[in-house]
N, C-alpha and C positions, 0 to 999 in steps of 0.2 A: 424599617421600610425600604432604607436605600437595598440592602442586602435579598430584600423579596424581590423588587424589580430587577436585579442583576441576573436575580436565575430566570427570572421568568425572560429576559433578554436573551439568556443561554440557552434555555432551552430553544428557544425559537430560531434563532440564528445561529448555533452550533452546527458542523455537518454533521448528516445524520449516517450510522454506519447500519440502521435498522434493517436485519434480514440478513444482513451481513455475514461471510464465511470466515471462521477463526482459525489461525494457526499457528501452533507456539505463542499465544498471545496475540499475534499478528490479525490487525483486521485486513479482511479481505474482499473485495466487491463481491455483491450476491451475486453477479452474472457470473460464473466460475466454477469448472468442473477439475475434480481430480486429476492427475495427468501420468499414473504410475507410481513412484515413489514418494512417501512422505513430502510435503512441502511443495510438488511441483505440482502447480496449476494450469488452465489453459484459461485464458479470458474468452464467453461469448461475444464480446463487442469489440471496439478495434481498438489499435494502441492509443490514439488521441483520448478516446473516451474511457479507457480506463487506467491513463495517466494521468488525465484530468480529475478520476475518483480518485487518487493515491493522493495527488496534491492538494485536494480538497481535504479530506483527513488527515494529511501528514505534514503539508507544507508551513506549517506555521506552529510546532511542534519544537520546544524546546528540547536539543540533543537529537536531533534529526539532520540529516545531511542529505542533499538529492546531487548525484554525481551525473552524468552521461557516461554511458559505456560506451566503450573505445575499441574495436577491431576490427572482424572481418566489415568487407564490404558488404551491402544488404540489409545490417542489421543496426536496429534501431533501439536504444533501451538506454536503464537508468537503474544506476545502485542507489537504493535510498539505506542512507547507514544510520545505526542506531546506537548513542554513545550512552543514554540515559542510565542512571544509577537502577538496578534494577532490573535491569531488562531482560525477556526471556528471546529475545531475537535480536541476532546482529546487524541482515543486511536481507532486504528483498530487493530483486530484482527483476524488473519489469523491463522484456525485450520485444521485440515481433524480428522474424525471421519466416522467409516464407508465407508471409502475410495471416501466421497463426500467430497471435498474442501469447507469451508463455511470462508465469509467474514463477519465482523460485523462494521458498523462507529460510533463509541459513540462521536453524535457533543458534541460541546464546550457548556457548560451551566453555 
């Protein structure tokens, strides 16, 4: 009994990734269009809201690491790094430059 109410607690309050875009493994918000090359996305919505979907999915993720990226001026983003046993992706990176949201999946090699 305790083990029925636990999922039925997961299922309800897990985030949900439903409709969701996948890459190398990697979930990816459903607002999100291809952007050229393998892996590279562009996000419909703005950087707030869809760092706020990566952290909702990802932040509490054992073998997850969320970085801020560090350069030029203008640009805003975050390596989230993936150390988990298993993995078919090492690091996505979510930036905005230019006020476009850009997604990147570096699979696992």
């Amino acid at each position: 009994m305790k083990r029925a109410s636990w999922l039925l607690a997961w299922a309800l309050f897990a985030p949900s990734t439903a409709g969701a875009v996948s890459f190398s493994g990697a979930s990816l918000p459903e607002k999100v269009r291809p952007a050229g090359e393998d892996g590279r996305y562009r996000s419909l919505e703005s950087y707030d809201r869809t760092l706020r979907w990566f952290r909702r999915v990802y932040g509490r993720s054992e073998g997850l690491f969320f970085q801020p990226i560090r350069g030029a001026a203008g640009v805003d983003g975050v390596h989230i790094h993936n150390l988990r046993a298993g993995r078919r992706w090492d690091t996505i990176n979510v930036y905005e430059a230019k006020k476009v949201v850009h997604i990147l999946v570096l699979p696992h090699r």
